[in-house]
C-alpha positions in Angstrom: 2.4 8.0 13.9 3.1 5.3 11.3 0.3 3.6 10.0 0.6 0.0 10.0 -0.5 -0.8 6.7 2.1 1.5 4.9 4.2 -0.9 7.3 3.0 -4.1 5.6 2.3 -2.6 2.4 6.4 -1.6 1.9 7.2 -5.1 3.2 5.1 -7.1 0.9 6.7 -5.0 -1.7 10.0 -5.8 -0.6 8.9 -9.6 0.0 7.4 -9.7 -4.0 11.1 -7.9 -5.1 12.9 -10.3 -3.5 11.4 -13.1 -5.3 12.0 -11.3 -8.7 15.3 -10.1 -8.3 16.8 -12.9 -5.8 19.1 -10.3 -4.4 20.3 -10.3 -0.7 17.9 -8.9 1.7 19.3 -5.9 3.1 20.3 -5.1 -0.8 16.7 -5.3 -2.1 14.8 -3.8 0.9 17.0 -0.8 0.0 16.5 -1.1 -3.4 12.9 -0.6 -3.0 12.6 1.6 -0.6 14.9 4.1 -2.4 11.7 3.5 -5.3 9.1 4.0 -3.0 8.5 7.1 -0.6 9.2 5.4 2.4 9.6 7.8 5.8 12.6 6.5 8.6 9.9 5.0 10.5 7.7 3.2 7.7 11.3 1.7 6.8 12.4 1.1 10.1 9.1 -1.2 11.2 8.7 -2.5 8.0 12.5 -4.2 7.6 12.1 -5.7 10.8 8.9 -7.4 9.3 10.5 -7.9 6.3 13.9 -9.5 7.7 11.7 -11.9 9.9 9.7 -13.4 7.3 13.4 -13.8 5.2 14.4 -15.4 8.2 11.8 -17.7 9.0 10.6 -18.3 4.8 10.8 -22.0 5.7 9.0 -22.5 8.0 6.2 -20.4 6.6 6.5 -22.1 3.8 5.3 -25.1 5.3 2.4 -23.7 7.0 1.6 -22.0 3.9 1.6 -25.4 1.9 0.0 -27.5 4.7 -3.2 -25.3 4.0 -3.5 -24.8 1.1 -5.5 -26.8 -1.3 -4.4 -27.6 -4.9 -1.9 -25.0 -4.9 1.5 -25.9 -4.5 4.3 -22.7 -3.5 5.7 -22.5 -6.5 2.8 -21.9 -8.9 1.2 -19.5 -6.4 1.1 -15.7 -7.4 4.7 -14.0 -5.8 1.8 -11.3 -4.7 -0.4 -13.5 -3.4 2.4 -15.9 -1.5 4.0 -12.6 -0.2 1.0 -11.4 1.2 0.5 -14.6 2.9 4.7 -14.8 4.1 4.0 -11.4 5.6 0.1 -12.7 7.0 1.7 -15.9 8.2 5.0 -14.5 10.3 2.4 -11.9 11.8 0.3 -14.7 13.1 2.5 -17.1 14.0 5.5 -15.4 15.4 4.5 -11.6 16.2 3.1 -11.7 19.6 1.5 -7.6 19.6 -0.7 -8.5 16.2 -4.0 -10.6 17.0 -3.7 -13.0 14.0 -7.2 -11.9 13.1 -5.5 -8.6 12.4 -2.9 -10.0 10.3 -5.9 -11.5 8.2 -7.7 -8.7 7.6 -4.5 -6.6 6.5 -3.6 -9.2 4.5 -7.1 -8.7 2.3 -6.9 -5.0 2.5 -3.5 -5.5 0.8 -4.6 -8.2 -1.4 -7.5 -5.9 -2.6 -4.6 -3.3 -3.3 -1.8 -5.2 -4.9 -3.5 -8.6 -5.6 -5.6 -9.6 -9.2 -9.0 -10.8 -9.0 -9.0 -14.2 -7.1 -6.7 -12.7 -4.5 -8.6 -12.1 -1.9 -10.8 -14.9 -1.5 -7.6 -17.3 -1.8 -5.4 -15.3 0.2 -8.6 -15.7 3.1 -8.9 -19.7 2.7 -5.4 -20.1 2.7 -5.3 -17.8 6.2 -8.2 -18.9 7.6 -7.0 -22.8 7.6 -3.6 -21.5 9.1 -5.6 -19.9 11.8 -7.9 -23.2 12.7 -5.5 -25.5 12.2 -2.2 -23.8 13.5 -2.9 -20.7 15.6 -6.3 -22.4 17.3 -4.9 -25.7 17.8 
């Protein structure tokens, strides 16, 4: 069985690459994949979570930006604001993950991949996305 969080954890990754390299999609999901051990169903799961925050990036963008405080998208951390794409399109828009759930796997990866601050700022951001979008 595939663990979930290898699930998120390759799609964050693929999420931050994108942002570095501005490749297409499909081209950079490979790209790190073929860098990261990934097994055919880690890569599977995770490209379908990967291709629907791609797709919906606007929209989560906005939700990202409505709740946060003092931080506008473009100065965030690319780990941070990946973290919260992947966080976000889990809440919002994948019906099988309690948003809760996308929370706290979104500060189990922050405490992986994230600096200092991470954490704490990844949960304000998600927290008001989950009172004021999910709730409401």
């Amino acid at each position: 069985m595939v663990k979930r969080r290898k699930i998120r954890e390759l799609a964050v990754q693929a999420l931050f690459a994108l942002e570095i390299c501005k490749g297409k999609p499909d081209d950079t999901f490979d790209l790190v994949c073929d860098n990261f051990i990934a097994g055919k169903d880690t890569r599977l799961f995770s490209k379908q979570l990967f291709l629907g925050v791609c797709s919906r990036k606007g929209r989560i963008d906005e939700l990202i930006a409505a709740a946060s405080r003092n931080w506008r998208i473009e100065r965030m951390p690319l780990v941070d604001l990946s973290i919260l794409r992947l966080a976000v399109f889990e809440m919002i828009f994948v019906d099988d993950v309690p948003p809760k759930v996308a929370i706290d796997e979104a500060l189990e990866i922050g405490k992986r991949f994230g600096g200092e601050k991470s954490v704490p700022f990844l949960n304000g951001v998600l927290d008001r996305v989950y009172k004021d979008i999910v709730l409401s």
